[in-house]
N, C-alpha and C positions, 0 to 999 in steps of 0.2 A: 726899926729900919732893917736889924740884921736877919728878921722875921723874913722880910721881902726877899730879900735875896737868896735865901735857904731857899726860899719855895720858890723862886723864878729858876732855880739850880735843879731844884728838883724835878719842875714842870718840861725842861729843856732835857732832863737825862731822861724821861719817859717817853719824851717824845721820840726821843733817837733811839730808843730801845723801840719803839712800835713800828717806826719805819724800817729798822732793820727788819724785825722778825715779820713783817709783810711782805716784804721783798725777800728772803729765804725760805724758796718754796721746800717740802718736804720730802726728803730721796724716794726715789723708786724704789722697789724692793724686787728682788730677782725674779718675780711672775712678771711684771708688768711689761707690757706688752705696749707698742706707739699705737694708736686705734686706726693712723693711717695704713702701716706697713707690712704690721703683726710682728715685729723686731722687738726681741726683747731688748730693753733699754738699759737697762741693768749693767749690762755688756760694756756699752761706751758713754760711761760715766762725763767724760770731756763732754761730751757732746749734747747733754739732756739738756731738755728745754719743755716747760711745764705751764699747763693752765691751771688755775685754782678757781674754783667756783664759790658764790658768793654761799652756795651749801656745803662747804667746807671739802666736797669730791675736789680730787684732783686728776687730771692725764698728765703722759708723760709723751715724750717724744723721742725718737733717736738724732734729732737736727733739728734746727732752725727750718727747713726745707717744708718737713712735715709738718712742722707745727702750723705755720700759713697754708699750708692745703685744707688743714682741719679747721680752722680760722676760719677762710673764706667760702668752706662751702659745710657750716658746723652740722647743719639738720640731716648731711647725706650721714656724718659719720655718731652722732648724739642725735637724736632725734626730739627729745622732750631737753634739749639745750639751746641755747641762742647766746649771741657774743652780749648783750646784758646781763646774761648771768655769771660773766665771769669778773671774777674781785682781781686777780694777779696774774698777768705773762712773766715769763722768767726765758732766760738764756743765759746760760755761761759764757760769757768773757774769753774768748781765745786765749787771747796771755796769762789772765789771774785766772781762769777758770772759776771765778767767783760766779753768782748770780746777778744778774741785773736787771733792772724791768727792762721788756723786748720794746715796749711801748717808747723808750728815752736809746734807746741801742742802735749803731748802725751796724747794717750789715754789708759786705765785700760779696760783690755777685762776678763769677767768675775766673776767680781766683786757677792756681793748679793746687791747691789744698783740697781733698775730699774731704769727705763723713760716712760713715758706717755704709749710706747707701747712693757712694758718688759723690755728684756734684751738689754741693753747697754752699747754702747763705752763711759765708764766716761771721759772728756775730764779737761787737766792741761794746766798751761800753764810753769807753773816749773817741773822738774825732781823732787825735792825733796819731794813735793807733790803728783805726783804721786803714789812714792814710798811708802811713809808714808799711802796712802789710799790704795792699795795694798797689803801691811799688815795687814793692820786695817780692810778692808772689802773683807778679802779672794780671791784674783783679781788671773789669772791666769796670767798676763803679761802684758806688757807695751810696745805699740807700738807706733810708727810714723806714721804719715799722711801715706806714700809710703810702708810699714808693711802693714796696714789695705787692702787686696785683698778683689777681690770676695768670694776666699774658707770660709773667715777669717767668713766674714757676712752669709755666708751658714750656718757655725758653729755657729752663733747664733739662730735661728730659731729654 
């Protein structure tokens, strides 16, 4: 019986070991470049946010902002890519600055917080934070990965 438990112990710590290391996407390195904006990303570390491909390539990005421009229109800027081929979105956490899937993250549209290039989608990875910055930094709303349109980024510009 002590058999079972060892290995339900051990089946439970790999598992949290694979989810972490899926969800930490791989730093940029001081060339890389956002493929929206030609910004090296490098720069502002806070603010990266990253695709992983299910081919193991990765982009980076300078903001949340860019990364849904590349998102919704991926063929203008990758051309032999498509949103199937990607395995991981990532975004840093305002507060921890940690990684989190952008996929499960909300983002603050409107805020008076910038990023590298203006106005930006502040990205959370809790509701309650979001909320709480929202208030606090005059945000017009709080959306979802699938919220964030085209129109949405039009309307930042």
């Amino acid at each position: 019986m002590h058999v079972f438990k060892y290995l339900a112990l051990l089946l439970l710590i790999c598992l949290t070991l694979s989810f972490s290391t899926a969800l930490a996407a791989p730093a940029p390195s001081a060339k890389d470049k956002c493929p929206v904006c030609g910004m090296f990303v490098g720069k502002y570390p806070d603010w990266v946010a990253g695709v992983t491909f299910k081919d193991s390539t990765a982009l980076y990005f300078d903001g949340a902002k860019d990364l849904f421009t590349y998102y919704h229109n991926i063929k203008k800027y990758s051309p032999l890519k498509n949103q199937a081929a990607i395995s991981a979105i990532t975004v840093n956490d305002y507060y921890s600055l940690k990684p989190v899937d952008a996929r499960q993250a909300l983002f603050v549209l409107g805020s008076d917080v910038y990023g590298p290039m203006g106005k930006e989608l502040v990205p959370f990875g809790k509701e309650a934070d979001a909320q709480a910055f929202l208030r606090d930094h005059k945000g017009r709303k709080v959306l979802r990965f699938n919220d964030v349109t085209p129109a949405i980024l039009k309307s930042m510009e």
